[in-house]
N, CA, C and O atoms as CSV, one atom per row, in Angstrom:
chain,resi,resn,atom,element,x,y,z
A,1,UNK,N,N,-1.924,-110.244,1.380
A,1,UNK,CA,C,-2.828,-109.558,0.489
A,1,UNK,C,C,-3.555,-110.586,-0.370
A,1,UNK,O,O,-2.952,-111.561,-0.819
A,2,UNK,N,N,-4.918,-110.358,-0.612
A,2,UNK,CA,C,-5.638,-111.140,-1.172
A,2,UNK,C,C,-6.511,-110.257,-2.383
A,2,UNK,O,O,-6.761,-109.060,-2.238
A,3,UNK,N,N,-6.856,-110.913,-3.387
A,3,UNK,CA,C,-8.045,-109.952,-4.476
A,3,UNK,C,C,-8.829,-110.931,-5.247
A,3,UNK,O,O,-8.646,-112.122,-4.993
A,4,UNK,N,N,-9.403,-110.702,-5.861
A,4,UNK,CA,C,-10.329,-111.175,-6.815
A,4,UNK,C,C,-11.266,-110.225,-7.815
A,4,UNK,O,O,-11.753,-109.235,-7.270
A,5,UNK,N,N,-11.522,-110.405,-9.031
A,5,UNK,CA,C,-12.331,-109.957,-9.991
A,5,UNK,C,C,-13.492,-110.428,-10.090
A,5,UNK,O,O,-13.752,-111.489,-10.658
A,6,UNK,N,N,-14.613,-109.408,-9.342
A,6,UNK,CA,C,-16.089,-109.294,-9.301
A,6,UNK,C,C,-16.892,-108.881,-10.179
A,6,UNK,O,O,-16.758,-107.720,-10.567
A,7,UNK,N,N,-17.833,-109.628,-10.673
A,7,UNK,CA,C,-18.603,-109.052,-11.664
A,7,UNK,C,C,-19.819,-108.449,-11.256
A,7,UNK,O,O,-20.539,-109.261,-10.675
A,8,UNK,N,N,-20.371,-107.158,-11.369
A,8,UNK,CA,C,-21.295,-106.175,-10.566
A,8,UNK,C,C,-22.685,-106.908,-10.838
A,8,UNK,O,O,-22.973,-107.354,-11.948
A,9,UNK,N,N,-23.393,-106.980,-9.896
A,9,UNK,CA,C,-24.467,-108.221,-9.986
A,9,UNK,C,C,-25.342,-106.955,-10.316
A,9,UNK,O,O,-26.184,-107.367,-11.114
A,10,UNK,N,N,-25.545,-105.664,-10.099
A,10,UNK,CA,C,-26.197,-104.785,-10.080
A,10,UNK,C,C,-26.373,-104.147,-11.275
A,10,UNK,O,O,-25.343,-103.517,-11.516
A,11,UNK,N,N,-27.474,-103.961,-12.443
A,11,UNK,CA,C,-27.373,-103.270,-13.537
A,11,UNK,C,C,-26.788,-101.707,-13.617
A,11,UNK,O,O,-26.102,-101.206,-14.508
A,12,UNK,N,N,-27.374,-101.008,-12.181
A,12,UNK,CA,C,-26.914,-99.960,-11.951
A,12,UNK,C,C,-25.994,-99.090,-11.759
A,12,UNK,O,O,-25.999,-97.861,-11.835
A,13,UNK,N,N,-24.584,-100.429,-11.304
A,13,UNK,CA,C,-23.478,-100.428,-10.206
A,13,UNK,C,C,-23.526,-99.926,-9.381
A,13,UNK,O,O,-24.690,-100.002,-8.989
A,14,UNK,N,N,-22.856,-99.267,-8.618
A,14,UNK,CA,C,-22.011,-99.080,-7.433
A,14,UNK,C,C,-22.330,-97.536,-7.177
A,14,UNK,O,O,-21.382,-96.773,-6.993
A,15,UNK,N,N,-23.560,-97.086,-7.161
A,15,UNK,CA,C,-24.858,-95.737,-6.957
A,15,UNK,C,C,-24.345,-95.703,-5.313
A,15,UNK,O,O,-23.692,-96.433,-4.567
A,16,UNK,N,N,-25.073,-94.365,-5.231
A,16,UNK,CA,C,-25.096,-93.692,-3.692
A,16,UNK,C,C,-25.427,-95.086,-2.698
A,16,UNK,O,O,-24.548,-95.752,-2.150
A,17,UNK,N,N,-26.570,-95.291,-2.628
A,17,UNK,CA,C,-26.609,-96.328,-1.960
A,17,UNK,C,C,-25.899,-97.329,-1.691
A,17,UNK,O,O,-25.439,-97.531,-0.568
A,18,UNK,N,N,-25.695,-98.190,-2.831
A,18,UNK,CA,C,-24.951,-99.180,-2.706
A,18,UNK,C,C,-23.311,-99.028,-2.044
A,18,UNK,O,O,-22.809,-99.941,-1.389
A,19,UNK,N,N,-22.859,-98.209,-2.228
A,19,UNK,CA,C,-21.451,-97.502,-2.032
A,19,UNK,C,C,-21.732,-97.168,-0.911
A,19,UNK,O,O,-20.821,-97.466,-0.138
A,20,UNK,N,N,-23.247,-96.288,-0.044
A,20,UNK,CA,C,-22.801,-96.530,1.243
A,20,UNK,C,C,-22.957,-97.934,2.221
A,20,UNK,O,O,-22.361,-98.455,3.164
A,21,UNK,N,N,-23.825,-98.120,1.602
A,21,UNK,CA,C,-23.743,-99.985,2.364
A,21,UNK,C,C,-22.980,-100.816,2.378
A,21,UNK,O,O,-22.906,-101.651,3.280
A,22,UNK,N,N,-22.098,-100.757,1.175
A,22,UNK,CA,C,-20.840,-101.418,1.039
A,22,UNK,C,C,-19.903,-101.091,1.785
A,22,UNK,O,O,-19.219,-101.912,2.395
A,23,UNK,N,N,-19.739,-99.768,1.838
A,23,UNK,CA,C,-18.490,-98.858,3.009
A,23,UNK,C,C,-18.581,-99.018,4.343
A,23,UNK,O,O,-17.613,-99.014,5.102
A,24,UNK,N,N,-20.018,-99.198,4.746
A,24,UNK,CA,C,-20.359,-98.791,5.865
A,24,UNK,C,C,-20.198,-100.649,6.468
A,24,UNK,O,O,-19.851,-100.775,7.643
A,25,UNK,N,N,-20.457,-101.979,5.635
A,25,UNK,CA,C,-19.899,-103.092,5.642
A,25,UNK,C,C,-18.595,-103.486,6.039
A,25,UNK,O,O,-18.198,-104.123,7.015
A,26,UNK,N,N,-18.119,-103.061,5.247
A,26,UNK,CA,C,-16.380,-103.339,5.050
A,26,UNK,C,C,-15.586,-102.158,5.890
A,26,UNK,O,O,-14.362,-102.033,5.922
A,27,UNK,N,N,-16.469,-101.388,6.509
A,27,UNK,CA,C,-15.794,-100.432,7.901
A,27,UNK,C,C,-15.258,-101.431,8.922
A,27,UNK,O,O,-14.192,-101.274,9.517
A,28,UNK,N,N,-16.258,-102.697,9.113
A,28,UNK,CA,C,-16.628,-103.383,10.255
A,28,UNK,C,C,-15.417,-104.317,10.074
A,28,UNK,O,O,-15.401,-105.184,10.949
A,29,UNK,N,N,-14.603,-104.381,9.374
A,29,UNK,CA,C,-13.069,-105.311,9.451
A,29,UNK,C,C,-11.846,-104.251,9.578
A,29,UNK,O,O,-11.817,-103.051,9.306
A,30,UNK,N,N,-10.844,-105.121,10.089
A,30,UNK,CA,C,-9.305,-104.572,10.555
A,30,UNK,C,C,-8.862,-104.093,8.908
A,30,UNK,O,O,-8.906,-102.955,8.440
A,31,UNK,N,N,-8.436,-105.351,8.238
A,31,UNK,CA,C,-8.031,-105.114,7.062
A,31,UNK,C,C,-8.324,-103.595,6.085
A,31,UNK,O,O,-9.324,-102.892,6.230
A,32,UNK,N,N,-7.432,-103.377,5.299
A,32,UNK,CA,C,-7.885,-102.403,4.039
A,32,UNK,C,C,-8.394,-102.984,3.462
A,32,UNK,O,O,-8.091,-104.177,3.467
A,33,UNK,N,N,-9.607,-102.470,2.507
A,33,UNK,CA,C,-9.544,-102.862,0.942
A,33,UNK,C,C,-9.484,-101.709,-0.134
A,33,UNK,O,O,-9.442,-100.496,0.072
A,34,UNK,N,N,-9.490,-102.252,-1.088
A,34,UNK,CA,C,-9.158,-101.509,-2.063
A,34,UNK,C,C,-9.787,-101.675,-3.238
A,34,UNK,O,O,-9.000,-102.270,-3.975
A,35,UNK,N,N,-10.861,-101.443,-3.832
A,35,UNK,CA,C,-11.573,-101.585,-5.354
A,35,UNK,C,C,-10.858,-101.254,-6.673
A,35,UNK,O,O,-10.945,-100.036,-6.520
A,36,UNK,N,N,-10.345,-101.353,-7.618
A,36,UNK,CA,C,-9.631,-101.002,-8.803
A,36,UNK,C,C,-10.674,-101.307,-10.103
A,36,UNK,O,O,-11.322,-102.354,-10.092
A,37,UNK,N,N,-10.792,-100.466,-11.084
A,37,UNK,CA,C,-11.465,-100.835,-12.282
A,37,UNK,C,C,-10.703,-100.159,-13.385
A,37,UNK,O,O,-10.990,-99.021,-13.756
A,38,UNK,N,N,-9.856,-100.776,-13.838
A,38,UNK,CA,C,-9.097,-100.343,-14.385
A,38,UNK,C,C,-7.804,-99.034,-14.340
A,38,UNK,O,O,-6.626,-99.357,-14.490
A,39,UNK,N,N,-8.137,-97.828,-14.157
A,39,UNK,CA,C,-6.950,-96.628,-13.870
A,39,UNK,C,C,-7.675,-96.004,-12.640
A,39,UNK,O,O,-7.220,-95.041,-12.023
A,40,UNK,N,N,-9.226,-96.845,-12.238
A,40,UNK,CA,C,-9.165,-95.734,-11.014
A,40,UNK,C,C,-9.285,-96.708,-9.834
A,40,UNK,O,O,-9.328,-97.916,-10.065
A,41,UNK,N,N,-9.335,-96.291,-8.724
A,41,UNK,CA,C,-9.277,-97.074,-7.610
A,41,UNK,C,C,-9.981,-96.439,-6.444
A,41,UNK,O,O,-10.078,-95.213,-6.393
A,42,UNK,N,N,-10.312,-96.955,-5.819
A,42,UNK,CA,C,-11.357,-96.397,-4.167
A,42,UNK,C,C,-10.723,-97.105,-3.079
A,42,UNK,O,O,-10.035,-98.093,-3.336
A,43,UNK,N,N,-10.883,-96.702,-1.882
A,43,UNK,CA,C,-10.956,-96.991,-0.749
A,43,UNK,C,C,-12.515,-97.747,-0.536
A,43,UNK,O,O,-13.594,-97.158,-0.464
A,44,UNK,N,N,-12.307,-99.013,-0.472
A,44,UNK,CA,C,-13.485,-99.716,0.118
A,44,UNK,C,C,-14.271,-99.063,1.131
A,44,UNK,O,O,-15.420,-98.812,0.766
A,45,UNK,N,N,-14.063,-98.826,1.939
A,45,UNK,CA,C,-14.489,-98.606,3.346
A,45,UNK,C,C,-14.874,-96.541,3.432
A,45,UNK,O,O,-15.359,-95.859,4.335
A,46,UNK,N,N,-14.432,-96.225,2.222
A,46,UNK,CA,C,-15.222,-95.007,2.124
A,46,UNK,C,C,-16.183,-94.557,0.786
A,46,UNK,O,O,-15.877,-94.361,-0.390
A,47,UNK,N,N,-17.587,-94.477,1.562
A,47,UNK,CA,C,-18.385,-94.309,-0.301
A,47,UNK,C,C,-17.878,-93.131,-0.894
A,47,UNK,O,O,-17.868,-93.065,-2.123
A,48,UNK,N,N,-17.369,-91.998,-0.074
A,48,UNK,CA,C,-17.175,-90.550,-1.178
A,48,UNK,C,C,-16.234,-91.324,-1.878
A,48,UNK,O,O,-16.565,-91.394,-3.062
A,49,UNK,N,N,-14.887,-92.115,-1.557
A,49,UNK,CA,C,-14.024,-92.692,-2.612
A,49,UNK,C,C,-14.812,-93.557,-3.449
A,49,UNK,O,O,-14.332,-93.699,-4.574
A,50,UNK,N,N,-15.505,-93.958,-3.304
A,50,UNK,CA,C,-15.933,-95.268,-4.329
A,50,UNK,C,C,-16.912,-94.172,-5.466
A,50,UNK,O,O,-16.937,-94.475,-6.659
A,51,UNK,N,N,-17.499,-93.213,-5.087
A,51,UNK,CA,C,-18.229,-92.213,-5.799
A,51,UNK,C,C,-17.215,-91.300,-6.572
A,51,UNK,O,O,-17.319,-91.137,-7.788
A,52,UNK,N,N,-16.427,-90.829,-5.974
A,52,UNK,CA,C,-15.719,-90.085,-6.313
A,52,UNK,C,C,-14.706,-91.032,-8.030
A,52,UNK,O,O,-14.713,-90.685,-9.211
A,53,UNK,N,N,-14.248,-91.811,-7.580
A,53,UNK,CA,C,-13.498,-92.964,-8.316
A,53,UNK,C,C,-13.872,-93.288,-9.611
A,53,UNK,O,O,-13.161,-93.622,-10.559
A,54,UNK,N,N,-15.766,-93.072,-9.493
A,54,UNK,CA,C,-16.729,-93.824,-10.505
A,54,UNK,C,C,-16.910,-94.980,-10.533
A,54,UNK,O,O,-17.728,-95.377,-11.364
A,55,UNK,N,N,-16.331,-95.838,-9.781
A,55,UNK,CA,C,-16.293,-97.620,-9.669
A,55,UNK,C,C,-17.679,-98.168,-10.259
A,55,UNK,O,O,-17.858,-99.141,-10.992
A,56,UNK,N,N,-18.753,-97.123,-9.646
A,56,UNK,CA,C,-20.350,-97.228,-10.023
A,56,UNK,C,C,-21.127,-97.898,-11.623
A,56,UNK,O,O,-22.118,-98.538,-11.974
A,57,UNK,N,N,-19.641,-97.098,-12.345
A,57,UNK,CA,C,-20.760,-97.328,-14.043
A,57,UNK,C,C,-19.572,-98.579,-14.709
A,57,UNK,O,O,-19.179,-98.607,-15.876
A,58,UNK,N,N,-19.185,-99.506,-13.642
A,58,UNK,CA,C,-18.110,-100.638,-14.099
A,58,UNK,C,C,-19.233,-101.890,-13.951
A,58,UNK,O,O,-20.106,-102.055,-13.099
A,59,UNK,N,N,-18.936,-102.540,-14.883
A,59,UNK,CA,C,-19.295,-104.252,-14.526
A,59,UNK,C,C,-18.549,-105.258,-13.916
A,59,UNK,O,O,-18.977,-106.252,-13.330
A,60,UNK,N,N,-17.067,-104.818,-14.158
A,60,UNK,CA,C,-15.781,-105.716,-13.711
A,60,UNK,C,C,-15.420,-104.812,-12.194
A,60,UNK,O,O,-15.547,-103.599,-12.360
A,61,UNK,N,N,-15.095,-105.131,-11.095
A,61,UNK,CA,C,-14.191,-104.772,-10.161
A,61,UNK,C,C,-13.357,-105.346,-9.734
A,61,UNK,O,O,-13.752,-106.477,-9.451
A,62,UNK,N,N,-12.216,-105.181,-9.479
A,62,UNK,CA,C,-11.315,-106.162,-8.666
A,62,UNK,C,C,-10.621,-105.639,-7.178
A,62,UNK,O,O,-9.876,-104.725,-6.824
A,63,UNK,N,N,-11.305,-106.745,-6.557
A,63,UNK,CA,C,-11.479,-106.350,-4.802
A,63,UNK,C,C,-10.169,-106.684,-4.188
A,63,UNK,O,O,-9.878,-107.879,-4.123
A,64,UNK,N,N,-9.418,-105.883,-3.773
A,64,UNK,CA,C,-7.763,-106.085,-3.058
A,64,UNK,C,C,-8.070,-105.943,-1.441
A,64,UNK,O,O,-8.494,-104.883,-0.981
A,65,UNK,N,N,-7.799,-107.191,-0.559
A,65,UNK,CA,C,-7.843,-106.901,0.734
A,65,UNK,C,C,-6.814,-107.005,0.891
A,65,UNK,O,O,-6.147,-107.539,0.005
A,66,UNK,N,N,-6.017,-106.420,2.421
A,66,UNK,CA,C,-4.862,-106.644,2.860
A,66,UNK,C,C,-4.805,-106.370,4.524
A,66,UNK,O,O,-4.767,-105.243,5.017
A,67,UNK,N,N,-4.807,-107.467,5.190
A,67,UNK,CA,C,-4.752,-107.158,6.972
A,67,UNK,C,C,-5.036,-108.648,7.378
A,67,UNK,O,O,-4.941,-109.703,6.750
A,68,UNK,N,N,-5.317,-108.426,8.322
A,68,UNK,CA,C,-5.610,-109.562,10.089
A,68,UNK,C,C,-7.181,-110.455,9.146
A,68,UNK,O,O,-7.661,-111.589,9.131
A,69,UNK,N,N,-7.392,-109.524,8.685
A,69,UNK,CA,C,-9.072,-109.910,8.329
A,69,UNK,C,C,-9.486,-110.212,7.206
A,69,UNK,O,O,-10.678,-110.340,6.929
A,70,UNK,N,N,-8.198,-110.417,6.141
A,70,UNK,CA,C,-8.363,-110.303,4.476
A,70,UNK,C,C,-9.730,-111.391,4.097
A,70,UNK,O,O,-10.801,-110.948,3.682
A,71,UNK,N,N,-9.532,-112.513,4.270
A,71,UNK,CA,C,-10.351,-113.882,3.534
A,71,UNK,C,C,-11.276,-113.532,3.935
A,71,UNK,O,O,-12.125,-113.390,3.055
A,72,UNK,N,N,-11.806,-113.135,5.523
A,72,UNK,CA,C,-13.171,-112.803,5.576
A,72,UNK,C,C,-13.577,-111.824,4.344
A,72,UNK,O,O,-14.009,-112.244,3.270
A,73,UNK,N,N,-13.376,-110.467,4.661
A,73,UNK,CA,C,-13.136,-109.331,4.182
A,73,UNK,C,C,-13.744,-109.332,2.782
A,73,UNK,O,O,-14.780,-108.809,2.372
A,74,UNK,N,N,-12.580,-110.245,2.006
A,74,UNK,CA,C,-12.512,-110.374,0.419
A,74,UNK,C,C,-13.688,-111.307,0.422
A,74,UNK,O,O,-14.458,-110.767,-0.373
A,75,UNK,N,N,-14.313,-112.488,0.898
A,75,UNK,CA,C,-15.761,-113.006,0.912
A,75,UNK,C,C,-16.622,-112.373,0.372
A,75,UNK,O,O,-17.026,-112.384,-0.791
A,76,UNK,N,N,-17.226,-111.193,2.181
A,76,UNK,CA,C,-17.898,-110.503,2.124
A,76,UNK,C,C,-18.383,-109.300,1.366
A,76,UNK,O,O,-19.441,-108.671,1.380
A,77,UNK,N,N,-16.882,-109.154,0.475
A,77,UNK,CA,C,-17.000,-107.748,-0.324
A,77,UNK,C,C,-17.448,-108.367,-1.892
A,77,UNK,O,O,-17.826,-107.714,-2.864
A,78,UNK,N,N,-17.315,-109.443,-1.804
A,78,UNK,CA,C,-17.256,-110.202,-3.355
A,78,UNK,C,C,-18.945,-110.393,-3.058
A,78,UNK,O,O,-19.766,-110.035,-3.903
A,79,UNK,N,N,-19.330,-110.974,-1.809
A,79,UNK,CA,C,-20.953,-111.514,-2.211
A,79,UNK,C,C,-22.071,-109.767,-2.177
A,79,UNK,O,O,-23.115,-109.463,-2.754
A,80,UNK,N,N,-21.373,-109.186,-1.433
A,80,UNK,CA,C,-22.295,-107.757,-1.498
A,80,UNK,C,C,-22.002,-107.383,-3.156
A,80,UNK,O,O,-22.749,-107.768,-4.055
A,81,UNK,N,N,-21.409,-106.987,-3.262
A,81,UNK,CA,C,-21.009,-106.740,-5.057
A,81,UNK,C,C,-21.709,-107.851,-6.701
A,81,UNK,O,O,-21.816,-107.419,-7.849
A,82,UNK,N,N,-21.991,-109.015,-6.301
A,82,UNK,CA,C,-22.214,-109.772,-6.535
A,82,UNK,C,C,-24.089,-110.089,-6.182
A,82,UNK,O,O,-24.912,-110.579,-6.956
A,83,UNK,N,N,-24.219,-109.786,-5.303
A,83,UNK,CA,C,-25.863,-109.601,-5.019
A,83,UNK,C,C,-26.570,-108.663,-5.384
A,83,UNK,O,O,-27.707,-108.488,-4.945
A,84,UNK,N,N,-25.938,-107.821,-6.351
A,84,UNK,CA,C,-26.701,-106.719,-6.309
A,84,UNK,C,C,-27.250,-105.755,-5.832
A,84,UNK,O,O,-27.891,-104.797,-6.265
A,85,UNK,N,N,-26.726,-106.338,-4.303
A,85,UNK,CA,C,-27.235,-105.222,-3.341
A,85,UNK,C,C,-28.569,-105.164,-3.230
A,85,UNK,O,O,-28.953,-104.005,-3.075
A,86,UNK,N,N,-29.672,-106.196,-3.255
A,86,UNK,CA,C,-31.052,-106.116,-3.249
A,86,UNK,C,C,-31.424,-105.449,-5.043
A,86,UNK,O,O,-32.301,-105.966,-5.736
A,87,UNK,N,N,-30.904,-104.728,-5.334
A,87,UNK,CA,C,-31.315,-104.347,-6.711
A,87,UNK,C,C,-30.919,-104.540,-8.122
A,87,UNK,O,O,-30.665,-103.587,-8.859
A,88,UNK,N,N,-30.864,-105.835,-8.514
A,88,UNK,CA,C,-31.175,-106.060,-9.723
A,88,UNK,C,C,-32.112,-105.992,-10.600
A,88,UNK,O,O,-31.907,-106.369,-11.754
């Protein structure tokens, strides 16, 4: 298991969009992940969880991978989160 604390490059956070591009990203590995912002938590790899969760109106996230595929995984989920997703 691997994690790290991301800071949301996005003024907006973690909106419809972004949550499905992110999910629909991090589908494409073996590993879980797991988003946490304090008491709530999402399933990476599904946007209704990451919507549902609220992860969206956070600045801090902290990205938990765990599988075959973590280091990639945790990379890729840190620079999408971190880019803003095209919209800053």
């Amino acid at each position: 298991m691997v994690f790290e604390n991301v800071t949301m490059g996005n003024s907006r956070g973690m909106h419809l969009r972004p949550a499905m591009v992110f999910a629909s990203r991090m589908s494409r590995y073996d590993a879980r992940i797991r988003l946490e912002a304090g008491d709530r938590a999402a399933d990476g790899k599904s946007f209704v969880s990451i919507l549902r969760a609220g992860i969206g109106d956070v600045t801090q996230v902290r990205v938990v991978c765990d599988g075959p595929d973590e280091e990639e995984m945790l990379r890729r989920a840190a620079d999408l989160i971190q880019s803003g997703f095209g919209e800053l």
